[in-house]
C-alpha positions in Angstrom: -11.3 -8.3 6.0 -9.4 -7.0 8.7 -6.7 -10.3 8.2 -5.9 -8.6 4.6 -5.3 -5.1 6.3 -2.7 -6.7 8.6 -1.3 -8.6 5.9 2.8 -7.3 5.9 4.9 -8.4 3.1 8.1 -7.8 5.3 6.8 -11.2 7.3 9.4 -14.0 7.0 7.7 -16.7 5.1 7.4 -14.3 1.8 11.1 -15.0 1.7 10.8 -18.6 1.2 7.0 -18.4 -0.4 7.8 -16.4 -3.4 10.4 -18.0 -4.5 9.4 -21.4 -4.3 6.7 -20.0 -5.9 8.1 -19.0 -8.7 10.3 -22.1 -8.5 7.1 -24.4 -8.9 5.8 -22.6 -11.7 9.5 -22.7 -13.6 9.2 -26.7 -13.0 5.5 -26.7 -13.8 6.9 -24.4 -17.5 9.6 -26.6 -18.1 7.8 -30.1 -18.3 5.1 -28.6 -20.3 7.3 -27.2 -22.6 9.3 -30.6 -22.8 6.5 -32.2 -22.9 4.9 -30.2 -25.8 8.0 -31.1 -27.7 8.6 -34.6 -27.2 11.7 -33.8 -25.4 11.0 -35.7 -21.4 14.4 -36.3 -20.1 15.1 -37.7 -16.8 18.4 -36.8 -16.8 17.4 -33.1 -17.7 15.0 -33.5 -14.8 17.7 -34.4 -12.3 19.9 -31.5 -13.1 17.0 -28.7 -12.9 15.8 -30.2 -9.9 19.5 -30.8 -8.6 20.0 -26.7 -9.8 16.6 -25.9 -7.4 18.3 -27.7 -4.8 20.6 -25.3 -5.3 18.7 -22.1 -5.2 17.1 -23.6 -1.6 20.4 -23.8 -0.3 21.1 -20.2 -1.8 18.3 -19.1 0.4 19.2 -20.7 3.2 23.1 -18.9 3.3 20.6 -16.0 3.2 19.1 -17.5 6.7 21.7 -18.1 8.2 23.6 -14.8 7.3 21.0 -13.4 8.9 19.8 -15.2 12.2 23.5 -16.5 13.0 25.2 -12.7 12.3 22.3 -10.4 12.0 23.0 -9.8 8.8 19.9 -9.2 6.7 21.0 -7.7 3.3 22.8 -10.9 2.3 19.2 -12.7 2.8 17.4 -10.3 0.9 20.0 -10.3 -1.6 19.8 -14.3 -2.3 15.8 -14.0 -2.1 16.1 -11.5 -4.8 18.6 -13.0 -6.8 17.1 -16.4 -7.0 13.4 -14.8 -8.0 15.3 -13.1 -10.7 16.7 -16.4 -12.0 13.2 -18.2 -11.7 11.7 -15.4 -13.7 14.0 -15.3 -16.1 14.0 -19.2 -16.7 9.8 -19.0 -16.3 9.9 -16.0 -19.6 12.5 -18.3 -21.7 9.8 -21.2 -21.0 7.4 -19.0 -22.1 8.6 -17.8 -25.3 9.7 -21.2 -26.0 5.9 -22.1 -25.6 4.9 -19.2 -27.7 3.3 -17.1 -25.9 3.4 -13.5 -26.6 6.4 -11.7 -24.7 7.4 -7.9 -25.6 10.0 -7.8 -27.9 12.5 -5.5 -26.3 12.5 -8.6 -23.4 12.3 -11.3 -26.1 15.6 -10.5 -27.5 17.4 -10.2 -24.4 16.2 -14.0 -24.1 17.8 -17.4 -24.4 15.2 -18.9 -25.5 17.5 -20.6 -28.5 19.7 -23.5 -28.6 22.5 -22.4 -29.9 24.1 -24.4 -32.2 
């Protein structure tokens, strides 16, 4: 019990756990939902994975921003900005799937192909 009370969320390692976190459950979303609709791509594959390839080196700009200059806000900022984009991507999966999203979020969504 006493691991939990020194449990600080500041620690490095949330920076990279959360959002490969959220980067595994936009993947895990995605293929599910192509899946569900007959729609398995490896081409589409390549490119989300290439755009998560991406987002890591996003994060690590962040790291080096901030060990090579001391500048910590820059790292932060990429952290933040790339859980924004997974959660995004993870409620567009979602309401793709159907599964019940508020409405005021649900039409801020592109969760549409447009045609």
């Amino acid at each position: 019990m006493e691991e939990l009370m020194n449990l600080h969320f500041t620690n490095i390692w949330w920076t990279i756990g959360v959002p490969l976190f959220f980067m595994v459950l936009d993947i895990i979303t995605g293929y599910y939902n192509a899946w569900k609709n007959n729609e398995v791509s490896s081409s589409k594959m390549r490119n989300g994975l290439g755009k998560k390839c991406a987002e890591l080196c996003y994060i690590a700009l962040g790291f080096i921003f901030k060990f090579a200059f001391g500048v910590e806000s820059i790292m932060y900022f990429m952290v933040i900005y790339v859980c924004y984009m997974e959660m995004v991507s993870l409620f567009e999966n979602c309401a793709k799937l159907g599964l019940p999203i508020p409405s005021k979020l649900k039409g801020r969504l592109n969760d549409e192909p447009k045609k």
